[in-house]
N, C-alpha and C positions, 0 to 999 in steps of 0.2 A: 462467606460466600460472595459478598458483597466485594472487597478486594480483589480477589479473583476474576471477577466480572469487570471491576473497572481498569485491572492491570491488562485485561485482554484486550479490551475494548482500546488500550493505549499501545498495543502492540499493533491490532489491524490500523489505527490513526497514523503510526511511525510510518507504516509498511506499506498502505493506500494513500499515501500522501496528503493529508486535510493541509492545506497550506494557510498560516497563522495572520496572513497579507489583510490588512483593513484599507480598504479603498472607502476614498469619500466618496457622498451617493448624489452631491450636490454638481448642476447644470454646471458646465464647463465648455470654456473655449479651448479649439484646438490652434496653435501659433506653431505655421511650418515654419521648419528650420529654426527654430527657436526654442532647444529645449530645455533651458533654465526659465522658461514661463511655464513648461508642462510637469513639472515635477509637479511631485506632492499627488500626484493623480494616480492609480494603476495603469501601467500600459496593457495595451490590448493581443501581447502575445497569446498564443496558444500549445500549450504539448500537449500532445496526443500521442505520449510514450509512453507505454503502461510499466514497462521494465528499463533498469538501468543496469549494466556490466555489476554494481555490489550487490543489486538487490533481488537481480533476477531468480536465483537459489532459493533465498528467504522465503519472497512472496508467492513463486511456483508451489517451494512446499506448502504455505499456508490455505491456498489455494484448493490442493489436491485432499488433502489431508481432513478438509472442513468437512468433507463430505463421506458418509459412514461406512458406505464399501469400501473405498479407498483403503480405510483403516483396517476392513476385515482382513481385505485382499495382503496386506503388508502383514499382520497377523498370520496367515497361511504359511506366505514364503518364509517369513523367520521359525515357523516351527520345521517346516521341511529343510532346512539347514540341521535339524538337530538330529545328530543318527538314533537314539535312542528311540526316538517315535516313529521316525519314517519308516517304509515299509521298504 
């Protein structure tokens, strides 16, 4: 169970982006126009895109799916595809 738990846990990590970036946490000067003094540092970008064009699909479903209606409700509409039950 333990495997299970940590292959998912590396599937939402893949999918919610954990980014593996180590920035050093030591005081720094900032030298404009001078950016081979500023390396080694993190830059201060920020995205604020939660989907990308490959990932959109993926993480939508993972999203929708976590949550236990969702799954009912998809349970429902696949048994009403099956003539034998439906009325």
């Amino acid at each position: 169970m333990e495997v299970l738990r940590d292959g998912w846990e590396s599937v939402k990590r893949f999918f919610y982006g954990r980014s593996g970036v180590s920035c050093s946490t030591t005081t720094r000067q900032v030298y404009a126009n001078q950016p081979e003094k500023n390396q080694g540092f993190c830059d201060n970008r920020v995205s604020n895109t939660k989907y990308s064009l490959v990932t959109f699909l993926p993480k939508n479903l993972l999203e929708q799916f976590s949550r236990h209606y969702n799954r009912y409700f998809l349970l429902i509409a696949c048994l009403q595809l099956w003539d034998t039950i439906t009325p």
